[in-house]
Biopython code that builds the backbone (N, CA, C, O; Angstrom):
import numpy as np
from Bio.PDB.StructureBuilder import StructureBuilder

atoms = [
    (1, "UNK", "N", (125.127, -42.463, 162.458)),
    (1, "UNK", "CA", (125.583, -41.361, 163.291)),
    (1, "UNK", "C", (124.733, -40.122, 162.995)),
    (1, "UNK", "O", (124.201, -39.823, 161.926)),
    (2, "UNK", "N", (124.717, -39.533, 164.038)),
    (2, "UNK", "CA", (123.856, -38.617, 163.570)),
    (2, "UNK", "C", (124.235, -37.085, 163.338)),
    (2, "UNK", "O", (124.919, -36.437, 164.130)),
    (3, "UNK", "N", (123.709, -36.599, 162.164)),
    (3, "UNK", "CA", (124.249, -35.368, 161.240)),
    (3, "UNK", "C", (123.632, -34.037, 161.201)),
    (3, "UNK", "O", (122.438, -33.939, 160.918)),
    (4, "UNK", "N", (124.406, -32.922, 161.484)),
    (4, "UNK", "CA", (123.943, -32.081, 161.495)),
    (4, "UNK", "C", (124.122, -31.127, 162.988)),
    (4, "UNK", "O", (124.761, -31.525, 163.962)),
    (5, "UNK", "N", (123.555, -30.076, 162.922)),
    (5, "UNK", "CA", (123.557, -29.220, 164.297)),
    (5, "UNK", "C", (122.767, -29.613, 165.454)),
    (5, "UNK", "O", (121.606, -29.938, 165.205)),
    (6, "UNK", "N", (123.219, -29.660, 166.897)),
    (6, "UNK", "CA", (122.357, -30.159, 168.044)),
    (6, "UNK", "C", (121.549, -29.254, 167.909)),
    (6, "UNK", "O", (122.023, -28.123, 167.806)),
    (7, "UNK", "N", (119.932, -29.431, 167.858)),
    (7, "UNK", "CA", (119.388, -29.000, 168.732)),
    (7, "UNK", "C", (118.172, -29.679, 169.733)),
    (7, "UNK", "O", (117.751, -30.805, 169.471)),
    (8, "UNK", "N", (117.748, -29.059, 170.667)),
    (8, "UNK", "CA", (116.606, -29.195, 171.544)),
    (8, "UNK", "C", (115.431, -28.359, 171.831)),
    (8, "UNK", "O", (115.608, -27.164, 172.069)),
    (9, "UNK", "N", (114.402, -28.799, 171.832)),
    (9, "UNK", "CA", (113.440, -28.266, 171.320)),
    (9, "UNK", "C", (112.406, -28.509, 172.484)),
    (9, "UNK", "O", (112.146, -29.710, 172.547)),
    (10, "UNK", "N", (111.778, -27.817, 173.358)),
    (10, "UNK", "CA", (111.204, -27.944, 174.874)),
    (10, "UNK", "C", (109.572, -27.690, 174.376)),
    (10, "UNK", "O", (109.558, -26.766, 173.563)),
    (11, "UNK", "N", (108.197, -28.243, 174.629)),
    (11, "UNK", "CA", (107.429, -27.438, 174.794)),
    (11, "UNK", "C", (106.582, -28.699, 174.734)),
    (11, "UNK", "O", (107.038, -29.708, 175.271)),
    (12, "UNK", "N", (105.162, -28.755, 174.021)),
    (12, "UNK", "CA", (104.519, -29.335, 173.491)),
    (12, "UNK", "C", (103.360, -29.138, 172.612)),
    (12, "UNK", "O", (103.333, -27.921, 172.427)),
    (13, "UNK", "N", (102.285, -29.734, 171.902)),
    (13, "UNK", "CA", (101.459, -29.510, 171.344)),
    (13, "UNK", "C", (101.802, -29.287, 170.234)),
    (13, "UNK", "O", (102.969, -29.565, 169.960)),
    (14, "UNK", "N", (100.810, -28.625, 169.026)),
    (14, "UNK", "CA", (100.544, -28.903, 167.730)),
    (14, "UNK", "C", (102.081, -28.046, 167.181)),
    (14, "UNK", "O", (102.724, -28.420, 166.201)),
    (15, "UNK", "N", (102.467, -26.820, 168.079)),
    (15, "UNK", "CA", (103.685, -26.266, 167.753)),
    (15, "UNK", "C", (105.016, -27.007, 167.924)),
    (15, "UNK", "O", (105.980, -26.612, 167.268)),
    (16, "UNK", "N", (105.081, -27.544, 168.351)),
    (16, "UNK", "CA", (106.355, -28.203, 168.452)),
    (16, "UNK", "C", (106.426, -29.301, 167.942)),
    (16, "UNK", "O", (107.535, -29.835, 167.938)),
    (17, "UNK", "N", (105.259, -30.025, 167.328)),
    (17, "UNK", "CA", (105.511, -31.354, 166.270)),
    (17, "UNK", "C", (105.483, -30.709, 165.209)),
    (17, "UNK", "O", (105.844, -31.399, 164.256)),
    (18, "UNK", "N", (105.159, -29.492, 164.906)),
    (18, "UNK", "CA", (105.267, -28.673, 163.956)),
    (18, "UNK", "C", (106.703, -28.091, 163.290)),
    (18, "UNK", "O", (107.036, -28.207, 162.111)),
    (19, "UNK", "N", (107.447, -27.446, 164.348)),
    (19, "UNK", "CA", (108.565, -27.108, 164.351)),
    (19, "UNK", "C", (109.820, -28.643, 164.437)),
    (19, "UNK", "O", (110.923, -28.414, 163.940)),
    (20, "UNK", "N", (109.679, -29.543, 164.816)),
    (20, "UNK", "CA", (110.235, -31.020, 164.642)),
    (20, "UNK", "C", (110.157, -30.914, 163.368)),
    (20, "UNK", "O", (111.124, -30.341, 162.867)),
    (21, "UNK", "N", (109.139, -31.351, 162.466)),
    (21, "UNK", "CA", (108.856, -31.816, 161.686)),
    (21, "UNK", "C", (109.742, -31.085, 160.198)),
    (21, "UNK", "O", (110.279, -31.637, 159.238)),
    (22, "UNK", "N", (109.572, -29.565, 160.583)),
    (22, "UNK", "CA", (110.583, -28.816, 159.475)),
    (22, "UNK", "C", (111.886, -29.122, 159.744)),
    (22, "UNK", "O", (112.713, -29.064, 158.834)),
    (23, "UNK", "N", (112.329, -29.572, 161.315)),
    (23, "UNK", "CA", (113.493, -29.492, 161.345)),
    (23, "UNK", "C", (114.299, -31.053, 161.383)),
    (23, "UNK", "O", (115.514, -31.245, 161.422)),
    (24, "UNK", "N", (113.247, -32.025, 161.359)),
    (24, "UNK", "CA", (114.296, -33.146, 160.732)),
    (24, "UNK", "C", (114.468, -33.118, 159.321)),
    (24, "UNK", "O", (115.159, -33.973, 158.765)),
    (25, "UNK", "N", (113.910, -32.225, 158.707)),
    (25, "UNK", "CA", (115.014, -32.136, 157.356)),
    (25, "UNK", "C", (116.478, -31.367, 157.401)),
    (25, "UNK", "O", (117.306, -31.427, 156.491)),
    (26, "UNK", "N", (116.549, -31.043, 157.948)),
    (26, "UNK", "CA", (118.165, -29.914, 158.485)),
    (26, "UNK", "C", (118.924, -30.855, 159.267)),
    (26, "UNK", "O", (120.113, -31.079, 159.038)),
    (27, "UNK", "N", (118.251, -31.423, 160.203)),
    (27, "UNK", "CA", (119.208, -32.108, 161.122)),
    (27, "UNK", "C", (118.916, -33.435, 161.717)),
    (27, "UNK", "O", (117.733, -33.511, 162.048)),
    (28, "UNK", "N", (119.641, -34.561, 161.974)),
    (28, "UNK", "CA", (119.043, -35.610, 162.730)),
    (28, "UNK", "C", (120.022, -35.860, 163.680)),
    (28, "UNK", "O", (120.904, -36.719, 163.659)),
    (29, "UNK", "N", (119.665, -34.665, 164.863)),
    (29, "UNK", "CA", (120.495, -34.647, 166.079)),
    (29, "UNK", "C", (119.544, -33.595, 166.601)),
    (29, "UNK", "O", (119.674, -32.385, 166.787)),
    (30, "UNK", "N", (118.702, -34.308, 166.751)),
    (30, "UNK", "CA", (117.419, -33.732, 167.351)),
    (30, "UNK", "C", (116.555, -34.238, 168.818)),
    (30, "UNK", "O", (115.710, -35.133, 168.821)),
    (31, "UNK", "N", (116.957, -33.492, 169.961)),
    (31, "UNK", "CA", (115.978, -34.042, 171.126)),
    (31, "UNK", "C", (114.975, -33.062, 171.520)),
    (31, "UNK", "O", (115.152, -31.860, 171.321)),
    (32, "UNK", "N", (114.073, -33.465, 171.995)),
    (32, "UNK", "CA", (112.491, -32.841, 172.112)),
    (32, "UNK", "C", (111.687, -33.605, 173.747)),
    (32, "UNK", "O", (111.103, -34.651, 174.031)),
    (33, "UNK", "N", (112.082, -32.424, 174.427)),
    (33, "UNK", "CA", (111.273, -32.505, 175.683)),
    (33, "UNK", "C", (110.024, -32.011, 175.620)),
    (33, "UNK", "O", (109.839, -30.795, 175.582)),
    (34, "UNK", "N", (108.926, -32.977, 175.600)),
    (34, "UNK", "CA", (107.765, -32.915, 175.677)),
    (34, "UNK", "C", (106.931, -32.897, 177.276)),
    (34, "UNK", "O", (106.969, -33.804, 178.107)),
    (35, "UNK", "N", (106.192, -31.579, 177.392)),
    (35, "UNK", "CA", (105.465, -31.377, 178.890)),
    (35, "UNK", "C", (104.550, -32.468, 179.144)),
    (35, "UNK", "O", (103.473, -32.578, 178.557)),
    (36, "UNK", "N", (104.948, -33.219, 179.957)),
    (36, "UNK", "CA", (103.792, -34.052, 180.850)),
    (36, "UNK", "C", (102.659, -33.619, 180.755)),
    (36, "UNK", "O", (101.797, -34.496, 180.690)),
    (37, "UNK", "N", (102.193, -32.227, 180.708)),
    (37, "UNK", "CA", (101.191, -31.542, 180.765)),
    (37, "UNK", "C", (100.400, -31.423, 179.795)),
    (37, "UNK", "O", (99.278, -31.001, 180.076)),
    (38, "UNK", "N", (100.717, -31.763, 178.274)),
    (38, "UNK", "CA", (99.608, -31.702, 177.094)),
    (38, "UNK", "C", (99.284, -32.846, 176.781)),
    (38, "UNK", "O", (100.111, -33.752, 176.883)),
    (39, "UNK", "N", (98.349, -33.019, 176.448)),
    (39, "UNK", "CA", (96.829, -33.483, 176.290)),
    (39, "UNK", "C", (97.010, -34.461, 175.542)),
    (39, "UNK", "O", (95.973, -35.094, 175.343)),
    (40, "UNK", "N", (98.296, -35.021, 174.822)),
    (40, "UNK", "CA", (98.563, -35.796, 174.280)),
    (40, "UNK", "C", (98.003, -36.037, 173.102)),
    (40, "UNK", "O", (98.070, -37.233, 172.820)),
    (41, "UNK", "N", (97.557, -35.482, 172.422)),
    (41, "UNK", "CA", (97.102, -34.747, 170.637)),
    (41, "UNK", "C", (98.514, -34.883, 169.734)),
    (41, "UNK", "O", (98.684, -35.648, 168.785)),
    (42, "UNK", "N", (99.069, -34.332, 170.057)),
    (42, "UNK", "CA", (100.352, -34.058, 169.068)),
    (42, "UNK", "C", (101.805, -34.626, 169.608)),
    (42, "UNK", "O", (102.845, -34.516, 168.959)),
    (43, "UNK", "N", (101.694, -35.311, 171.028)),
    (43, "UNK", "CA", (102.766, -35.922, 171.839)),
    (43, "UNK", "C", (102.716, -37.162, 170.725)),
    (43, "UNK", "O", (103.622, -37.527, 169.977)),
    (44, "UNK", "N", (101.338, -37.702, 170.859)),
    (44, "UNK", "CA", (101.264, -39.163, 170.286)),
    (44, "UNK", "C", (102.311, -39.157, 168.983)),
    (44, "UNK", "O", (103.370, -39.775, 168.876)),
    (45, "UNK", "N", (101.641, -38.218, 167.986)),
    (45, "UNK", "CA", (102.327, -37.800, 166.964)),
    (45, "UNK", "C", (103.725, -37.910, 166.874)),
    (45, "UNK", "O", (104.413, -38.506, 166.045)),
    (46, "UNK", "N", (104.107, -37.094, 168.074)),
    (46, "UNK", "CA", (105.849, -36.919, 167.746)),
    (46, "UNK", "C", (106.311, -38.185, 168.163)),
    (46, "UNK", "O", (107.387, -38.491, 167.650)),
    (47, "UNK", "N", (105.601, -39.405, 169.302)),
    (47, "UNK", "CA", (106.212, -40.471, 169.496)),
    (47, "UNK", "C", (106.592, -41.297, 168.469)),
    (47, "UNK", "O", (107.586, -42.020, 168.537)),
    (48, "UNK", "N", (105.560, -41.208, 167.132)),
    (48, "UNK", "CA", (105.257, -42.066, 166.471)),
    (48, "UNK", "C", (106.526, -41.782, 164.954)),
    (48, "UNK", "O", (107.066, -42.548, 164.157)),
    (49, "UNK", "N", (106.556, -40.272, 165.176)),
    (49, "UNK", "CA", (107.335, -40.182, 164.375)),
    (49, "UNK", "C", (108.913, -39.911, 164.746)),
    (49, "UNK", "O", (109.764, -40.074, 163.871)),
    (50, "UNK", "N", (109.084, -39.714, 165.367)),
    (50, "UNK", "CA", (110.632, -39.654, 166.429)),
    (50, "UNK", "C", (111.187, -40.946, 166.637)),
    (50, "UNK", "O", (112.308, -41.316, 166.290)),
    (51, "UNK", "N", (110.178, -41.707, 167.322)),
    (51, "UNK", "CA", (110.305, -42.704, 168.100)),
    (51, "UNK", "C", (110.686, -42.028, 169.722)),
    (51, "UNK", "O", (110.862, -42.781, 170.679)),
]
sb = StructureBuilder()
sb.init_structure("model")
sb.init_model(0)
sb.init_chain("A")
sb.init_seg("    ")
for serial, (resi, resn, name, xyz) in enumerate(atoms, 1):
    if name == "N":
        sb.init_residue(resn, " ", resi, " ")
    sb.init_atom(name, np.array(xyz, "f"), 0.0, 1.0, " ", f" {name:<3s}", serial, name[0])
structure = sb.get_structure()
């Protein structure tokens, strides 16, 4: 189950796998809308580590 405070997190690129990344230590009730629009550099990233 998953623990901790909702949040959601909109954007993409090196900032927002950035900001994920501090924040699955606080919480794992975490969703992340990633823009169609980046370049897929740091999308890959968050797929890989999110799932």
């Amino acid at each position: 189950m998953a623990r901790g405070p909702r949040v959601v997190a909109i954007g993409g690129g090196t900032g927002l796998s950035t900001l994920l990344r501090g924040l699955k230590e606080t919480t794992s009730n975490i969703t992340a809308v990633v823009t169609v629009a980046d370049d897929g550099g740091s999308s890959g990233k968050l797929r890989d580590e999110l799932g």
